[in-house]
C-alpha positions in Angstrom: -2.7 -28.8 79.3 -4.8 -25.5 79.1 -4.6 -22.5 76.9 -2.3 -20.7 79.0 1.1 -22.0 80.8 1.8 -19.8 83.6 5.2 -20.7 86.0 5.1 -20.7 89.7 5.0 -17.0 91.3 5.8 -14.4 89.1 7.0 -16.6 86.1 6.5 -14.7 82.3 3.1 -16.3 81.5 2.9 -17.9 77.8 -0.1 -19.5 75.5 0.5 -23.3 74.8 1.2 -22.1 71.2 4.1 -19.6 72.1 5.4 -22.4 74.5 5.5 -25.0 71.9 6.1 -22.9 69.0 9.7 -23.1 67.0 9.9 -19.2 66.4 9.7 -16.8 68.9 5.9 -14.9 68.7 5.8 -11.7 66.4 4.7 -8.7 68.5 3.7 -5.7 67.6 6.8 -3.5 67.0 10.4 -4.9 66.0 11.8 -3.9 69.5 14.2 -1.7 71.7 17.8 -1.1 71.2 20.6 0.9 73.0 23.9 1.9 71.2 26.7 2.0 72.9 30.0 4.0 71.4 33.3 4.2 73.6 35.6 6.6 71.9 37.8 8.6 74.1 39.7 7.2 76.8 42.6 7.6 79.2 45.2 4.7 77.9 48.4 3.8 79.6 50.4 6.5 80.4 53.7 5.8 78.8 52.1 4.7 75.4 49.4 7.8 75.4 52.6 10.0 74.8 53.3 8.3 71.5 49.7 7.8 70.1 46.1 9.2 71.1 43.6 6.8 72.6 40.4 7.5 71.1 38.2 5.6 68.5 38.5 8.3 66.0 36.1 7.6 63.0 34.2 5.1 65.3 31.3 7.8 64.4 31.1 6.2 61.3 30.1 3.0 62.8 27.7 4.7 65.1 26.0 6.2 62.3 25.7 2.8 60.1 24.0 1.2 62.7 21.6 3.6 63.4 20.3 4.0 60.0 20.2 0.1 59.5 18.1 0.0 62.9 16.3 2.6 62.1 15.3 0.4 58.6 14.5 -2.4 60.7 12.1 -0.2 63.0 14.0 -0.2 66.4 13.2 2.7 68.5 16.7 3.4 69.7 18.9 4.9 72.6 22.1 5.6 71.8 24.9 6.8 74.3 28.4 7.6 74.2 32.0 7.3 76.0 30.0 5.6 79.0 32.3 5.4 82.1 32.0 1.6 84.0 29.6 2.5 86.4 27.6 4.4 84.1 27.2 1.9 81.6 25.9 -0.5 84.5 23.4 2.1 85.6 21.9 2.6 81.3 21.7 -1.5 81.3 19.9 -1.5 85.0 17.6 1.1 84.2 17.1 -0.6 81.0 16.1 -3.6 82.2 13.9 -2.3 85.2 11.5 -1.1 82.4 8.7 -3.0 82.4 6.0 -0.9 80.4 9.0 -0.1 77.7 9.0 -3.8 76.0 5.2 -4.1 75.8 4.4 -5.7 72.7 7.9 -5.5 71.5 10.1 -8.1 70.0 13.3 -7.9 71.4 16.0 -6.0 73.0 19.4 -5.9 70.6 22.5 -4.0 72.2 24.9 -2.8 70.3 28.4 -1.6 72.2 31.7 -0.6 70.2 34.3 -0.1 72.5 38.1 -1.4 72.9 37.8 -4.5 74.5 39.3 -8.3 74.5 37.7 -11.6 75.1 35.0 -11.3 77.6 35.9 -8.1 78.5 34.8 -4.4 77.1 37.1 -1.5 78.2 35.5 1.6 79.4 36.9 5.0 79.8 37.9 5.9 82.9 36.2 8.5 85.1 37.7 11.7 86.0 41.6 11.3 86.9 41.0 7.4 86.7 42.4 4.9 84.8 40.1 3.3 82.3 38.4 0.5 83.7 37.9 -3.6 82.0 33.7 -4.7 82.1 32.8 -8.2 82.2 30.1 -8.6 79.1 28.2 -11.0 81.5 27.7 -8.2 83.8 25.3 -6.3 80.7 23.5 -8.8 80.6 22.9 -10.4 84.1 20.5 -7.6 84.6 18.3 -8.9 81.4 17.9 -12.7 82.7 14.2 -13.7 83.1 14.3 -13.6 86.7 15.7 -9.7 87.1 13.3 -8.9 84.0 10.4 -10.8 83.5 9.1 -8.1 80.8 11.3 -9.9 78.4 11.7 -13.0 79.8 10.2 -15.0 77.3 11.7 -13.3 74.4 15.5 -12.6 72.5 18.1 -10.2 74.1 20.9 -10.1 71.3 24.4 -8.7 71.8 26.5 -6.9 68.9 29.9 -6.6 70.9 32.3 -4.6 69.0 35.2 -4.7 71.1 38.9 -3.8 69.4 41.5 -5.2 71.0 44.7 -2.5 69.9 45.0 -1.1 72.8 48.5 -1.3 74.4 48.4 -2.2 77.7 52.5 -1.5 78.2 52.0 0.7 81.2 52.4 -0.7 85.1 52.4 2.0 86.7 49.7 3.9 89.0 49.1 7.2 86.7 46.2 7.3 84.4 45.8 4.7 82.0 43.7 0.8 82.4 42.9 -0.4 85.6 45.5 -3.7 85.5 43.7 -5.8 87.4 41.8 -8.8 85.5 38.5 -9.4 86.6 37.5 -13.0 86.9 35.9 -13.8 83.4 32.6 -16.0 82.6 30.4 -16.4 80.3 27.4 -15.1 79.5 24.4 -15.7 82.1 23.1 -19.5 81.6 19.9 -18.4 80.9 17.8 -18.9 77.5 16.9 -15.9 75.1 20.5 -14.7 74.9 22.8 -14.0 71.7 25.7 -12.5 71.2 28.1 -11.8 68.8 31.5 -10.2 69.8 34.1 -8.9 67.1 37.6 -8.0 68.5 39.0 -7.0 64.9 39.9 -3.5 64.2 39.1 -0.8 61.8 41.3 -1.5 59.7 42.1 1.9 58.3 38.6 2.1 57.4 37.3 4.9 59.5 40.3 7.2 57.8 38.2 7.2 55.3 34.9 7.7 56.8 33.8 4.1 56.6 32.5 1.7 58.8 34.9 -1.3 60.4 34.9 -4.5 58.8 32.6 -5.9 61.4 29.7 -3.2 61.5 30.2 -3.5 57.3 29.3 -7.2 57.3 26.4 -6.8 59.9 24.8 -4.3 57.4 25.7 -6.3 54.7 24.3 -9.2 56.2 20.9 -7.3 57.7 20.5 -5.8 54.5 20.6 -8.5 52.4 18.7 -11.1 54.3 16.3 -9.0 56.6 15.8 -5.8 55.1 15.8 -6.3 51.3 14.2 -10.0 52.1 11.4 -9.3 49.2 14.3 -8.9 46.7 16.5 -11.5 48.0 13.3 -14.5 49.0 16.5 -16.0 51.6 14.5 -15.7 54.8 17.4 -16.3 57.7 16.5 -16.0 61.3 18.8 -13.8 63.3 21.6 -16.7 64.0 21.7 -17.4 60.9 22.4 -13.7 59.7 25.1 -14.1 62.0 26.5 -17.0 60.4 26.8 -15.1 57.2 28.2 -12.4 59.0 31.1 -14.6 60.1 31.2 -15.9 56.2 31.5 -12.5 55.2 34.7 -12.1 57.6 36.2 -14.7 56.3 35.9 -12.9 52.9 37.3 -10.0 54.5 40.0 -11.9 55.6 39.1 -10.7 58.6 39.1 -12.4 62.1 35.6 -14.0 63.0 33.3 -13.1 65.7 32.5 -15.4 68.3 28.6 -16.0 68.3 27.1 -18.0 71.7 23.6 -18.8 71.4 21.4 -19.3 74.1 18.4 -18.9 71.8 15.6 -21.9 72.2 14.0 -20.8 68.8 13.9 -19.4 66.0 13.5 -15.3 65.6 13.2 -13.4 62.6 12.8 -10.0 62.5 9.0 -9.2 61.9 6.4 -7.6 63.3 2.5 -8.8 63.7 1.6 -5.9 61.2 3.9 -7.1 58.5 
């Protein structure tokens, strides 16, 4: 075998050592991340005359992330209230970006949304009804064959999706699109991991705090990947999501579902560390 392994037609090319190698290669910066934050939508007619459907506070898990992304040296784009079709278009435009991943890590999405298993709920476009998103669908567009810039390396999924809201309206006014999309799972395709919460704020945001969820991933990222030179625990990226699930538990909250498609490990570092 030579120095370099390089697939049939326009396969990601790799050196023997990245091929055989049980952590993903270091590059050069951490990587690329998008945040995502749904917080104003339609909701069923008959229940939006009782309550307001928007994510209010949900700012405060926006902001958290940032600044522990920002610590971990993502260069980040973040967008808000993203309609269906728009948030397909930011993850296709995304993922055509060849020359944006060069030398880069990873590519970590963060979306906080209302949403159940499978599914993320996005607002509904003008005089629409909000409208269900398979999470396969984000990340279909990331699979080594539609973008071979990061074929070879992690895509990793924070899904945030809370699952109070009422669907008690049938009929044809403004509020969720009813019909359920047939649901999958994630694209059967190495390099993916994701990690979907559907547990609520829990009054938290009230007072201008994150969610339990987006507590325990800074918790957890702090701890293990940020403060690593206090701490000496060294945990690759699954494992910080195990002890993000531990840290539910403490919450007594409800744990995350992680699926791991991952062939390796993958720590957050950079060749310059």
């Amino acid at each position: 075998m030579g120095d370099q392994l390089d697939g049939s037609g326009d396969q990601a090319v790799q050196t023997r050592t990245e091929f055989e190698g049980q952590v993903y290669s270091y590059k050069k910066y951490i990587g690329k991340a998008l945040i995502v934050n749904n917080k104003d939508f339609k909701g069923p007619e008959k229940a939006k005359k009782q309550k307001t459907y928007s994510r209010e506070g949900s700012e405060n898990d926006v902001q958290a992330i940032r600044q522990l992304l920002d610590k971990l040296g993502f260069e980040i784009q973040e967008e808000k209230n993203l309609t269906k079709s728009k948030l397909k278009e930011t993850i296709h435009d995304l993922a055509s970006r060849e020359n944006y991943y060069k030398d880069v890590g990873c590519f970590l999405c963060v979306i906080m949304s209302f949403g159940e298993p499978g599914i993320i709920i996005c607002p509904g476009e003008e005089n629409r009804k909000d409208e269900r998103l398979e999470i396969k669908e984000i990340q279909a567009p990331f699979t080594g064959e539609k973008c071979k810039a990061l074929a070879t390396r992690p895509k990793i999924y924070f899904i945030m999706g809370n699952e109070n809201y009422e669907e008690d309206d049938q009929s044809d006014g403004p509020g969720i699109e009813m019909r359920k999309p047939e649901t999958r799972k994630i694209p059967r395709e190495c390099n993916f991991l994701t990690q979907c919460s559907h547990e609520s704020d829990h009054g938290n945001w009230k007072e201008k705090k994150p969610s339990p969820y987006i507590s325990a991933v800074i918790e957890a990222f702090t701890t293990h990947v940020v403060n690593l030179k206090e701490t000496g625990e060294d945990l690759d990226v699954l494992k910080v999501m195990t002890r993000i699930n531990g840290i539910m538990v403490d919450k007594d909250a409800k744990i995350p579902l992680v699926t791991s498609l991952l062939t390796k490990r993958h720590h957050f570092r950079t060749t310059t560390a």
